[in-house]
C-alpha positions as CSV (number, residue, x, y, z in Angstrom):
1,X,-7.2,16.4,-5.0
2,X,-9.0,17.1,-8.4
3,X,-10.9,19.8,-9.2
4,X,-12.8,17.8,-10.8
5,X,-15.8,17.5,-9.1
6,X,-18.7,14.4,-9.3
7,X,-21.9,14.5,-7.0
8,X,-22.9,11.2,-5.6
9,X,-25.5,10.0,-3.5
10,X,-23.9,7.5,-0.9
11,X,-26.2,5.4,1.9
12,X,-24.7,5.1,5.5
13,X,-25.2,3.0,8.8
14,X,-27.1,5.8,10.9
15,X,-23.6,5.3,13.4
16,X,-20.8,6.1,10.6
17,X,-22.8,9.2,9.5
18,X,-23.0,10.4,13.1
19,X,-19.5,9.8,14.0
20,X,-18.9,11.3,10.8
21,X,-21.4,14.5,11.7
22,X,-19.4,15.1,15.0
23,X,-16.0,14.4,13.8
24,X,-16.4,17.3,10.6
25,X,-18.3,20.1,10.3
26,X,-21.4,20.4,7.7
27,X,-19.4,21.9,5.1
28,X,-16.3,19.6,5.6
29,X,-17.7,16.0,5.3
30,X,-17.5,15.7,1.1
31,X,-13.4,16.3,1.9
32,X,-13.4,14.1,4.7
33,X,-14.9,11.4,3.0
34,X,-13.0,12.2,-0.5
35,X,-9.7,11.8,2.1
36,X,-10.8,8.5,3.9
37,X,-11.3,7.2,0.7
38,X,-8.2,8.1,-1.3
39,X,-6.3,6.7,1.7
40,X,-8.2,3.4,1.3
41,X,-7.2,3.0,-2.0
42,X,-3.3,3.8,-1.2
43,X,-3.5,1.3,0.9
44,X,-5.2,-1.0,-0.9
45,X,-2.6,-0.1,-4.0
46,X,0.1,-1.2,-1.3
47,X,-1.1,-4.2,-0.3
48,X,-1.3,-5.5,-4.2
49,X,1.9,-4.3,-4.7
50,X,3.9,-6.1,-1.4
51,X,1.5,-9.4,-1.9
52,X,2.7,-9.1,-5.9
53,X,6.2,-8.2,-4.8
54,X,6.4,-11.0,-2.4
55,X,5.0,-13.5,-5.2
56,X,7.9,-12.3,-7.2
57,X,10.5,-12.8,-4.9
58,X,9.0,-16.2,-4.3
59,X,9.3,-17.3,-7.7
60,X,12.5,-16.2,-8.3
61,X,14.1,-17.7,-5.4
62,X,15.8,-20.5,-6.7
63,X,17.6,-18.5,-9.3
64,X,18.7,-16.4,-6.9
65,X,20.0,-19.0,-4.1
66,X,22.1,-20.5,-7.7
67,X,23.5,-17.4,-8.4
68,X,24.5,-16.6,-4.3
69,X,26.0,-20.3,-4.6
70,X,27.8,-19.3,-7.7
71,X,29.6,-16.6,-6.8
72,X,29.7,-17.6,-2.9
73,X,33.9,-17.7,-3.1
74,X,34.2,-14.8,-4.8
75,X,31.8,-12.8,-2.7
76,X,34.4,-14.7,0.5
77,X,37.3,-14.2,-1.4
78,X,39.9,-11.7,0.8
79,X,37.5,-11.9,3.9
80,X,40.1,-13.8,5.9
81,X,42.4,-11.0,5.6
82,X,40.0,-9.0,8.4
């Protein structure tokens, strides 16, 4: 992570801030948080990119079924000698 540091003041549910309190230790929980949310926003930047990749290959699909249909007995061509 960044050196860069920024000081926030975040709000809690009493229950996350005590799971977090027993899972870290005092001087630990700015990294822990800092970690759960970088991984968050991995995630999230996953997501996007499979939902955007899918929409991609969904719009192109026709295109590609013509060219696969195009070059269909060239891609068979010789296989009947195995």
């Amino acid at each position: 992570m960044s050196t860069n540091i920024v000081r926030l003041n975040i709000t809690l549910p009493k229950e996350v801030a005590e799971s977090l309190n027993s899972m870290t230790e005092p001087r630990k929980r700015s990294h822990f948080i800092a970690k759960a949310i970088v991984e968050r926003i991995e995630r999230r930047q996953r997501e996007k990119l499979e939902k955007d990749l899918e929409e991609g290959y969904r719009a192109t699909r026709q295109e590609a079924l013509a060219v696969s249909k195009e070059f269909e007995t060239a891609d068979l061509e010789g296989w009947d000698e195995y």
